[in-house]
PDB file of N, CA, C and O in Angstrom:
ATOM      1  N   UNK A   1       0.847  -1.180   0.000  1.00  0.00           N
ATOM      2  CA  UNK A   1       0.000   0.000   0.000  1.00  0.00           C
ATOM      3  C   UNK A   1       0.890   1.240   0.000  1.00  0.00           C
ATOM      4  O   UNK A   1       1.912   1.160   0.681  1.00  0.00           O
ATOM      5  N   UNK A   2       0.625   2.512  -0.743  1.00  0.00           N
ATOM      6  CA  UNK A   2       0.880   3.287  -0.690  1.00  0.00           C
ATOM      7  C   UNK A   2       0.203   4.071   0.430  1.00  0.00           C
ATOM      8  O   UNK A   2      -0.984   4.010   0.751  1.00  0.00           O
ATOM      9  N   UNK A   3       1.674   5.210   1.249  1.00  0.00           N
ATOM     10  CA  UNK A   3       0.996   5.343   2.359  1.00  0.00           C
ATOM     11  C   UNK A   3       1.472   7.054   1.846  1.00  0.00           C
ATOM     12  O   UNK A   3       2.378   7.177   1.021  1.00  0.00           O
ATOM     13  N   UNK A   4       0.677   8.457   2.498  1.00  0.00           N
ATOM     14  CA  UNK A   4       1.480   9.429   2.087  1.00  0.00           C
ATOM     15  C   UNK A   4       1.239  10.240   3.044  1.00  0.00           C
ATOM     16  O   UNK A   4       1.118  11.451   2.857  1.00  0.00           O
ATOM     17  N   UNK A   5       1.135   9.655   4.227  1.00  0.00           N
ATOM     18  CA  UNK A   5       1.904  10.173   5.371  1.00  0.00           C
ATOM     19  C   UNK A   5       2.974  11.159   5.616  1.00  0.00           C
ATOM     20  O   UNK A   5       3.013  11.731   6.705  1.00  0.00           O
ATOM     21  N   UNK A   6       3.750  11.382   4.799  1.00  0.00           N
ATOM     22  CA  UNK A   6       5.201  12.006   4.616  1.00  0.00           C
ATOM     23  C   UNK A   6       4.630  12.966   4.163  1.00  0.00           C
ATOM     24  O   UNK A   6       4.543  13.956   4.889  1.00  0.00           O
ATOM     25  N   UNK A   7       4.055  13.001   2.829  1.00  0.00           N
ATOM     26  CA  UNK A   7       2.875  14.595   2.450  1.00  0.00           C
ATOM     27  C   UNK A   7       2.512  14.989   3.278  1.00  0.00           C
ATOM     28  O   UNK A   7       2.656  16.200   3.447  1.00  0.00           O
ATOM     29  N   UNK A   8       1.858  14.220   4.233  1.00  0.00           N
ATOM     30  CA  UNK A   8       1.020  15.067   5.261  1.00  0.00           C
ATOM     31  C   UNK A   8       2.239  16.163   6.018  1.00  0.00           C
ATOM     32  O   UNK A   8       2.186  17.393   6.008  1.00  0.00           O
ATOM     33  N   UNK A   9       3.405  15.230   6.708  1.00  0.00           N
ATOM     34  CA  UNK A   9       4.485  15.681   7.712  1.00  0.00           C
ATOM     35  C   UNK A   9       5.101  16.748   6.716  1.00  0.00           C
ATOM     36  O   UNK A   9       5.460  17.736   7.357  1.00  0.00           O
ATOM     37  N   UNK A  10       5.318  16.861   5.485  1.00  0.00           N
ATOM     38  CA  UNK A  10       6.224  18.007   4.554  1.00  0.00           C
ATOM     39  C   UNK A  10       5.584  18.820   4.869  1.00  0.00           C
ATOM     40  O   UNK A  10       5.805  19.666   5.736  1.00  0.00           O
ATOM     41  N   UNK A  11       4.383  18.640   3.985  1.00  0.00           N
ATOM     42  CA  UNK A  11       3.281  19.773   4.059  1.00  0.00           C
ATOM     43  C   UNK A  11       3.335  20.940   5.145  1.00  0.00           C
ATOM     44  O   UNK A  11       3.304  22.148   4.910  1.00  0.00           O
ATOM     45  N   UNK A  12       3.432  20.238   6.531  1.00  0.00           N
ATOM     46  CA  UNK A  12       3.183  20.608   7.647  1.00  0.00           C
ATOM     47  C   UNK A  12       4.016  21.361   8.143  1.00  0.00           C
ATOM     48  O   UNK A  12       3.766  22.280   8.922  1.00  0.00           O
ATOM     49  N   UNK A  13       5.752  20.834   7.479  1.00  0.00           N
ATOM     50  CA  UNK A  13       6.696  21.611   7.759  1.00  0.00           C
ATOM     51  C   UNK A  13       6.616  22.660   7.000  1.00  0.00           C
ATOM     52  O   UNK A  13       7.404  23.443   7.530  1.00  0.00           O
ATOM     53  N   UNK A  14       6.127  23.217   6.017  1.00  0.00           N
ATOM     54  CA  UNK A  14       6.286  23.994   4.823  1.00  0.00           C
ATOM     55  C   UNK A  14       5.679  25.269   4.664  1.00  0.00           C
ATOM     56  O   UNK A  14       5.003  25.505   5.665  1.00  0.00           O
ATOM     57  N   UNK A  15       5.628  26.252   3.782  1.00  0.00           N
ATOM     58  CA  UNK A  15       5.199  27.162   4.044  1.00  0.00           C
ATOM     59  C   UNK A  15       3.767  27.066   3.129  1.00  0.00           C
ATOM     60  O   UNK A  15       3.332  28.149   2.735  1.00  0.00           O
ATOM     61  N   UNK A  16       3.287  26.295   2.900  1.00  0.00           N
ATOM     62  CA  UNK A  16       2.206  25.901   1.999  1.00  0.00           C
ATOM     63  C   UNK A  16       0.699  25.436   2.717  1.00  0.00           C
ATOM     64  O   UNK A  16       0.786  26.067   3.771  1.00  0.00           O
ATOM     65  N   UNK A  17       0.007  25.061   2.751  1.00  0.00           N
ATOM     66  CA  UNK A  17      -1.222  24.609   3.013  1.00  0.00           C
ATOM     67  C   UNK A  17      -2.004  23.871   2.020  1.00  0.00           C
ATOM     68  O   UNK A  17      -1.689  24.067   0.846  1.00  0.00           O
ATOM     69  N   UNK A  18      -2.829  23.175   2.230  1.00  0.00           N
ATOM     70  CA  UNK A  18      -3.990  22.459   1.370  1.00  0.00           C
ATOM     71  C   UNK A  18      -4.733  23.840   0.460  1.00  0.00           C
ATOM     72  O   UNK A  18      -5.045  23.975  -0.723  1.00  0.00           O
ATOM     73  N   UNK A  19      -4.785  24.364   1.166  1.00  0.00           N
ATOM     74  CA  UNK A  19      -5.574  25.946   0.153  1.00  0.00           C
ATOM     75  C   UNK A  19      -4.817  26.417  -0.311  1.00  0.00           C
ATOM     76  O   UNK A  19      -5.303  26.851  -1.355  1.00  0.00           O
ATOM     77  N   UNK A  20      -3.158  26.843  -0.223  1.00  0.00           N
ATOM     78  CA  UNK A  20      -2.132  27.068  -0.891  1.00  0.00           C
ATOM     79  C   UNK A  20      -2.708  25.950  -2.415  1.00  0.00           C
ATOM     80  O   UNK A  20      -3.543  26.119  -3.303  1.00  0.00           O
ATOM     81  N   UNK A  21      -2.070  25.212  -2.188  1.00  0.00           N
ATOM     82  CA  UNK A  21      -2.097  23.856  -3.213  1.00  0.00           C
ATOM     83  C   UNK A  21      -3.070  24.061  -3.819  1.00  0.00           C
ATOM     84  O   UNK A  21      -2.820  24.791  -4.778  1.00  0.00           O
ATOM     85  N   UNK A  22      -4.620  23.640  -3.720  1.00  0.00           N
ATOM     86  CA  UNK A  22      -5.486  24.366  -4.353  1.00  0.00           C
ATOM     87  C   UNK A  22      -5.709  25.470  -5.001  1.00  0.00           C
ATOM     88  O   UNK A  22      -6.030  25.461  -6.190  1.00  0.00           O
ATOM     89  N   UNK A  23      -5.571  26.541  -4.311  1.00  0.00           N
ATOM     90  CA  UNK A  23      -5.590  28.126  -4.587  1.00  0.00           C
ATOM     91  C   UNK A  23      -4.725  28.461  -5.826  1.00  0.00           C
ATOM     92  O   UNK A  23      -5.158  29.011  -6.838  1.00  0.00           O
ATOM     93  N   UNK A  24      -3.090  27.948  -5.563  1.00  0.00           N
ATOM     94  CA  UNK A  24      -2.584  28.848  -5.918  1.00  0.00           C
ATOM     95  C   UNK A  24      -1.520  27.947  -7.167  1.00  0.00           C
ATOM     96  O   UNK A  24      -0.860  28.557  -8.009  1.00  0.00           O
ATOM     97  N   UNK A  25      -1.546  26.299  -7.037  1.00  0.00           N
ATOM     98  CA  UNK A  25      -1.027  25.636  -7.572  1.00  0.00           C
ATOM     99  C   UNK A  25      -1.879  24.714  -8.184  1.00  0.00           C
ATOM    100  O   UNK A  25      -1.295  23.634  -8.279  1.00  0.00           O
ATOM    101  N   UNK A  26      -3.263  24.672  -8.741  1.00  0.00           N
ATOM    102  CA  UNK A  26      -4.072  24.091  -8.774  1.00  0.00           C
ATOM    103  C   UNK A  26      -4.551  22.720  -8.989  1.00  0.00           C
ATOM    104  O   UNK A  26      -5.186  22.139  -9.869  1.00  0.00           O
ATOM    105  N   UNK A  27      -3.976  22.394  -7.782  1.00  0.00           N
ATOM    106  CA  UNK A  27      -3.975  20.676  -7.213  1.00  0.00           C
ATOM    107  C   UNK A  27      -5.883  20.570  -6.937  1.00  0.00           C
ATOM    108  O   UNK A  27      -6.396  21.450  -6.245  1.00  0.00           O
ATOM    109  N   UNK A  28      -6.389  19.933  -7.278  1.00  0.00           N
ATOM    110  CA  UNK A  28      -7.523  19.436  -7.214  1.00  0.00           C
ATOM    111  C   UNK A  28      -7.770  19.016  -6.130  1.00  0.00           C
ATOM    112  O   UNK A  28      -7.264  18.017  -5.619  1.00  0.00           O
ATOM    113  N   UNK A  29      -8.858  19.982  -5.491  1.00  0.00           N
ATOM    114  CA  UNK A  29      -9.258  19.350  -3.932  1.00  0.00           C
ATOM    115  C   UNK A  29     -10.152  17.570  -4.457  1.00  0.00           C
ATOM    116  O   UNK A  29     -11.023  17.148  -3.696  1.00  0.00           O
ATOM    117  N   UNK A  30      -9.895  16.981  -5.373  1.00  0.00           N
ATOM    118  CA  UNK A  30      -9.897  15.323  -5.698  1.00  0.00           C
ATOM    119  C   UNK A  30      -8.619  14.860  -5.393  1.00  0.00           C
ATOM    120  O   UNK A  30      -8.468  13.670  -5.116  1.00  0.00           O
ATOM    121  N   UNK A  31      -7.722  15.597  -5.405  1.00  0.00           N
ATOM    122  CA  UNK A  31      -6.225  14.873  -5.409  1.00  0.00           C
ATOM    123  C   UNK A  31      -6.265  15.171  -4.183  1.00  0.00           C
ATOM    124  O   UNK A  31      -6.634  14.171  -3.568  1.00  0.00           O
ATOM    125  N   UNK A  32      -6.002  16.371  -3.225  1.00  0.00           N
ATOM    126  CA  UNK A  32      -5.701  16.300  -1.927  1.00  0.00           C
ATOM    127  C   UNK A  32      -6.922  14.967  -1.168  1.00  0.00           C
ATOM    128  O   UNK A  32      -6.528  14.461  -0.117  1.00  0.00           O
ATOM    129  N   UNK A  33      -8.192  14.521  -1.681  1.00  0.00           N
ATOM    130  CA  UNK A  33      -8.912  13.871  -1.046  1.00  0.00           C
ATOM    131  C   UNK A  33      -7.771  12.126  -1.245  1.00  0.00           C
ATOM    132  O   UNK A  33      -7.197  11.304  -0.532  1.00  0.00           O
ATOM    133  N   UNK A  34      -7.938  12.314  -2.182  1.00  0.00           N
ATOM    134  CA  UNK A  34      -6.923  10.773  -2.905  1.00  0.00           C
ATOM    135  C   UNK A  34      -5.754  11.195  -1.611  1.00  0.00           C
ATOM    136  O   UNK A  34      -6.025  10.548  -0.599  1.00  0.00           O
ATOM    137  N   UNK A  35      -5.239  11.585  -1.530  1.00  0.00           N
ATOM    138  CA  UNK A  35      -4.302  11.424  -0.629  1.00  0.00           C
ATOM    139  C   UNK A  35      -4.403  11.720   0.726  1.00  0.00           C
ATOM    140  O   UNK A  35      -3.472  11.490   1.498  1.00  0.00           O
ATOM    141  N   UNK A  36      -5.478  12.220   1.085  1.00  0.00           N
ATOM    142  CA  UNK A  36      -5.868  12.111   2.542  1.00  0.00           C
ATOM    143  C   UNK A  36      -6.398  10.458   2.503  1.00  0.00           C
ATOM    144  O   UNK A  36      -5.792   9.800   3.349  1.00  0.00           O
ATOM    145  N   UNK A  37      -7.012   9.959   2.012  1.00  0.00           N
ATOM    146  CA  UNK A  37      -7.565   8.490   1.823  1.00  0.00           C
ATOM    147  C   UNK A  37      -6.380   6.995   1.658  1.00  0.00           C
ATOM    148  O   UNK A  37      -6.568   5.840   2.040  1.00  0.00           O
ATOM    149  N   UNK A  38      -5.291   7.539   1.016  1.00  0.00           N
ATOM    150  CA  UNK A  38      -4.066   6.487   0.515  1.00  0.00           C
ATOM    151  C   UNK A  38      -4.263   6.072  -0.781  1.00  0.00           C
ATOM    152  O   UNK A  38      -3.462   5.289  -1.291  1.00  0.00           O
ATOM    153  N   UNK A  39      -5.372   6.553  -1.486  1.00  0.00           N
ATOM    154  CA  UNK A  39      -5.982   6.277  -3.059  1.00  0.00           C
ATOM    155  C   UNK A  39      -4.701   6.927  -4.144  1.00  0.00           C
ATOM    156  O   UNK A  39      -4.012   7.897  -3.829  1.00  0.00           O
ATOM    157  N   UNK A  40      -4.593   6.339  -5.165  1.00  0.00           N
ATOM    158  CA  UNK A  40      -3.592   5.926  -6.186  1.00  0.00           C
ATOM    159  C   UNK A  40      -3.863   7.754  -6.261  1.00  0.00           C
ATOM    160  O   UNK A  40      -4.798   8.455  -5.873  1.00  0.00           O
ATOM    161  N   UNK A  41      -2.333   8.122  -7.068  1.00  0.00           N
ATOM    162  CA  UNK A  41      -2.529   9.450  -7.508  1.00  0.00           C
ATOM    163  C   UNK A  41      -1.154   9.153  -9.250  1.00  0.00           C
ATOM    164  O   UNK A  41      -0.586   8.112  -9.579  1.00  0.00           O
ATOM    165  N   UNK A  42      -1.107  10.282  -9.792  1.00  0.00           N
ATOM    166  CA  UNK A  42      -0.525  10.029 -10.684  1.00  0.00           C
ATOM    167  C   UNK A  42       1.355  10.634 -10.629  1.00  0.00           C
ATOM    168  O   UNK A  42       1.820  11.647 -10.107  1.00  0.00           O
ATOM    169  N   UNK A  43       2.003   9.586 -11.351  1.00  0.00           N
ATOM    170  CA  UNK A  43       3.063  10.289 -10.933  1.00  0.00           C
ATOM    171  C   UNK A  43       3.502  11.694 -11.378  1.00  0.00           C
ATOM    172  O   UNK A  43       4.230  12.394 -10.675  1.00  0.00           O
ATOM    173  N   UNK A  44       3.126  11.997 -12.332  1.00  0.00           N
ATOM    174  CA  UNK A  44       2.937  14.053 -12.817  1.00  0.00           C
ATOM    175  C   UNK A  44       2.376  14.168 -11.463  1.00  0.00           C
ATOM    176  O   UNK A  44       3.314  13.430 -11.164  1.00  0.00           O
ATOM    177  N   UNK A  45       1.740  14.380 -10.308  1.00  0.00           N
ATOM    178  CA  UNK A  45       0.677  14.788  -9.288  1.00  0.00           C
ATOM    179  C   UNK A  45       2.020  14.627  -8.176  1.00  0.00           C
ATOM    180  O   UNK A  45       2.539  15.465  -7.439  1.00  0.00           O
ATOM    181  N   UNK A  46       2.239  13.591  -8.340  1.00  0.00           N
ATOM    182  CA  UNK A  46       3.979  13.351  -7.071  1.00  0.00           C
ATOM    183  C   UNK A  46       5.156  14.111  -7.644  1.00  0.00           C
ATOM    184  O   UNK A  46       5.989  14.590  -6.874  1.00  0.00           O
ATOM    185  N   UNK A  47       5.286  14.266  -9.150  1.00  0.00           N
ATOM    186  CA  UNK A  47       6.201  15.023  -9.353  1.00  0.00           C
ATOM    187  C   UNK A  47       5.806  16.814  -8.999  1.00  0.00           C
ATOM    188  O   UNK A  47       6.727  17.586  -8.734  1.00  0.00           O
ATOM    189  N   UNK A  48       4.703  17.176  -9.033  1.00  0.00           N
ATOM    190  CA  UNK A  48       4.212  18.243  -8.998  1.00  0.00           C
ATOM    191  C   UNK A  48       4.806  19.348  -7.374  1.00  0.00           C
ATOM    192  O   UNK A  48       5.493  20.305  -7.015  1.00  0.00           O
ATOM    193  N   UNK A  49       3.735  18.087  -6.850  1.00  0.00           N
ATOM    194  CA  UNK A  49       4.325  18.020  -5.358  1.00  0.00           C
ATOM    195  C   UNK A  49       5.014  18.395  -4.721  1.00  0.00           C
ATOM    196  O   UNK A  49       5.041  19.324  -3.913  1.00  0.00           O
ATOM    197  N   UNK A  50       6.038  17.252  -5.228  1.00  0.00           N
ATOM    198  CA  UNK A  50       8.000  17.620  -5.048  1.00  0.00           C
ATOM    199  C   UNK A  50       8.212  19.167  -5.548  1.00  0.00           C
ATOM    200  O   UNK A  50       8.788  20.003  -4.851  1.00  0.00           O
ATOM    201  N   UNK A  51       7.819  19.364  -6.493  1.00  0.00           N
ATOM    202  CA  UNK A  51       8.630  20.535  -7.210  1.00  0.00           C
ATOM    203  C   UNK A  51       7.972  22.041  -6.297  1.00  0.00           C
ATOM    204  O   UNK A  51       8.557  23.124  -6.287  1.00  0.00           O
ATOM    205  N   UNK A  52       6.721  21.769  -5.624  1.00  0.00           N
ATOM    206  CA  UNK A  52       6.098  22.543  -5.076  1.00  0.00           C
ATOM    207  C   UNK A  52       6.446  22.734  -3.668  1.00  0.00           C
ATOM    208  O   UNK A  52       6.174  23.808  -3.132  1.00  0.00           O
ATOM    209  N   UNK A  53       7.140  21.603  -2.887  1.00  0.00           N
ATOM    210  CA  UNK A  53       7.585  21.539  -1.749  1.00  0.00           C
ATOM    211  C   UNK A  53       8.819  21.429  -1.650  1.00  0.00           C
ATOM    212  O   UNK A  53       9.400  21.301  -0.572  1.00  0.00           O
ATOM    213  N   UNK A  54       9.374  21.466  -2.771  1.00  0.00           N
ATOM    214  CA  UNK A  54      10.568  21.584  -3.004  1.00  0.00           C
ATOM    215  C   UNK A  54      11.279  19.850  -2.368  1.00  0.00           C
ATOM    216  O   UNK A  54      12.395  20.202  -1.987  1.00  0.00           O
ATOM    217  N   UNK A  55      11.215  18.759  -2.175  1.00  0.00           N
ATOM    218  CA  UNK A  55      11.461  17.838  -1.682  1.00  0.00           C
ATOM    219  C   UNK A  55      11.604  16.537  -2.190  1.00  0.00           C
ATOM    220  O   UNK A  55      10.773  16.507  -3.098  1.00  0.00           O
ATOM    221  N   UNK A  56      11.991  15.777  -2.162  1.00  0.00           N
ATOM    222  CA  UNK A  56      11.954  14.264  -2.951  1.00  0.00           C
ATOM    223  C   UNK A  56      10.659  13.698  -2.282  1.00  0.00           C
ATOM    224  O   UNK A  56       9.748  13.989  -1.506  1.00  0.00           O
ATOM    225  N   UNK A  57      11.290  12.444  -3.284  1.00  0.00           N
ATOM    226  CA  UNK A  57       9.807  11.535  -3.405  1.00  0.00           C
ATOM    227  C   UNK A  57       9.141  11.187  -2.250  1.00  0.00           C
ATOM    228  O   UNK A  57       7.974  11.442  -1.954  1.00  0.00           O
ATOM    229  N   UNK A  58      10.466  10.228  -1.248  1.00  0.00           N
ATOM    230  CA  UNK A  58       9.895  10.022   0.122  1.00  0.00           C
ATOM    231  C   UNK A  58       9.197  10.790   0.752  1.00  0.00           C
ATOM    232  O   UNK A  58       8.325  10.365   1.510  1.00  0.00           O
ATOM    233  N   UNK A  59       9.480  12.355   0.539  1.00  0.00           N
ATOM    234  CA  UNK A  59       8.860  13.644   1.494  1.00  0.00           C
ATOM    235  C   UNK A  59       7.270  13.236   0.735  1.00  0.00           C
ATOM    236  O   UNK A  59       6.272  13.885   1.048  1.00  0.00           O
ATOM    237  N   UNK A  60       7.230  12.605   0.174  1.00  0.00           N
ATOM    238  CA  UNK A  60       5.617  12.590  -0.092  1.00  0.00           C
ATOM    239  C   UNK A  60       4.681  11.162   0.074  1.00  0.00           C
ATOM    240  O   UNK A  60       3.490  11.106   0.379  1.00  0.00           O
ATOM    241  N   UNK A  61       5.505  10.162  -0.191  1.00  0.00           N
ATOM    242  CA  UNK A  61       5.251   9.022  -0.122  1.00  0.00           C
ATOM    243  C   UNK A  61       5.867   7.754   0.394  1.00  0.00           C
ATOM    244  O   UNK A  61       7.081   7.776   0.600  1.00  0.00           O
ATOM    245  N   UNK A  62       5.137   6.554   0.653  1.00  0.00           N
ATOM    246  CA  UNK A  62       6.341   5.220   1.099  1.00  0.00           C
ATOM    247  C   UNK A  62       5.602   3.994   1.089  1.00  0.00           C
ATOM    248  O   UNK A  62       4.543   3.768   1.674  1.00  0.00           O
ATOM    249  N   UNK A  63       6.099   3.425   0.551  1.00  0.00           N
ATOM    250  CA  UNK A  63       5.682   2.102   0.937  1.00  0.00           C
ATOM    251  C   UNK A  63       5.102   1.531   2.020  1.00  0.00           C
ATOM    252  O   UNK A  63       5.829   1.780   2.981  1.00  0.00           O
ATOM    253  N   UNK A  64       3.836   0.671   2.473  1.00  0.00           N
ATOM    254  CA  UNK A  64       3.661   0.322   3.537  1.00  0.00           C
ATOM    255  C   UNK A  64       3.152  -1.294   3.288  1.00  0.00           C
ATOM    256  O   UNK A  64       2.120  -1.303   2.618  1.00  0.00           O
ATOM    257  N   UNK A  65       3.549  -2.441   3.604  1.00  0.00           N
ATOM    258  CA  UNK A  65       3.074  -3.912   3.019  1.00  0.00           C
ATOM    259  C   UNK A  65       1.962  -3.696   3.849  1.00  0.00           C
ATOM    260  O   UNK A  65       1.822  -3.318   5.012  1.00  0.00           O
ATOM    261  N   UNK A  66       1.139  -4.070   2.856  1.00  0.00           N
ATOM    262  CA  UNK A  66      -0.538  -4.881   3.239  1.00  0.00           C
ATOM    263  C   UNK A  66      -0.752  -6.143   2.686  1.00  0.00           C
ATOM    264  O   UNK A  66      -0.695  -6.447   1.494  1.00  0.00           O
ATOM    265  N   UNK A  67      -1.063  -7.024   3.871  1.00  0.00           N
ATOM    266  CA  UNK A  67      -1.663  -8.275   3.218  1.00  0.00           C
ATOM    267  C   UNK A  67      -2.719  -8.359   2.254  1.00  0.00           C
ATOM    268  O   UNK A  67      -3.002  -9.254   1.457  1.00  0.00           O
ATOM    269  N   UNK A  68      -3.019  -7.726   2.385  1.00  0.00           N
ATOM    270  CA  UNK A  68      -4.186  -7.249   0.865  1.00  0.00           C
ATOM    271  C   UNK A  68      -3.818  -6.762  -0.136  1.00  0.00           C
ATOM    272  O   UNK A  68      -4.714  -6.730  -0.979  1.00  0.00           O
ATOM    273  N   UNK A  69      -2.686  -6.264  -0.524  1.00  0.00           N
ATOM    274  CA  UNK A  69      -2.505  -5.747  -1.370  1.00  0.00           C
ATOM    275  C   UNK A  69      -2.163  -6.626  -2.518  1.00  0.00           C
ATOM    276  O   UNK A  69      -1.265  -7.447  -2.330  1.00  0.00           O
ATOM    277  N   UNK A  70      -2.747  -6.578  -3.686  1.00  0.00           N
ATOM    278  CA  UNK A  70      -2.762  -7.491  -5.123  1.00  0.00           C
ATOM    279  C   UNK A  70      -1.709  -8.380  -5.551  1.00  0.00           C
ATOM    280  O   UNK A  70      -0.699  -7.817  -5.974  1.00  0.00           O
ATOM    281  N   UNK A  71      -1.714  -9.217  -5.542  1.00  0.00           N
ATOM    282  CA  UNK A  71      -0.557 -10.197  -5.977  1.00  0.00           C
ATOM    283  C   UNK A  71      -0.609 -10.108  -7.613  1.00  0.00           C
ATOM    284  O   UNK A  71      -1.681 -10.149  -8.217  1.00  0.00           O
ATOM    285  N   UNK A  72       0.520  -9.996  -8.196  1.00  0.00           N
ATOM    286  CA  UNK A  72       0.924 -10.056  -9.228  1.00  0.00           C
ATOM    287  C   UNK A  72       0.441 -11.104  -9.733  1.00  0.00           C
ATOM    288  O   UNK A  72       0.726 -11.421 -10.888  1.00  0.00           O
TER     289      UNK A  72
END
């Protein structure tokens, strides 16, 4: 499972906000929902991110194993 926990913690450090992002970078309050939830986002949307928080990938995302999660 994708977990993006780390978005949340950047975010938090940052000088930005969810209404920043929205407002002013126009991230789709659908995408901030997808990622308050752990729901798939696109990688343009993670690269966006980064470039907006200035931060790598981890600062936004990570791996987390779920036994549920789809077997190949």
């Amino acid at each position: 499972m994708i977990d993006y926990t780390p978005f949340w913690n950047t975010l938090k450090n940052s000088k930005e906000s969810t209404y920043t992002l929205i407002k002013d970078y126009h991230i789709s309050s659908a995408t901030i929902d997808k990622l308050r939830k752990n729901k798939p986002v696109t990688t343009t949307t993670i690269n966006d991110l980064c470039i907006i928080l200035n931060c790598d990938i981890q600062d936004i995302a990570r791996y987390v194993y779920s036994p549920d999660d789809q077997r190949l």
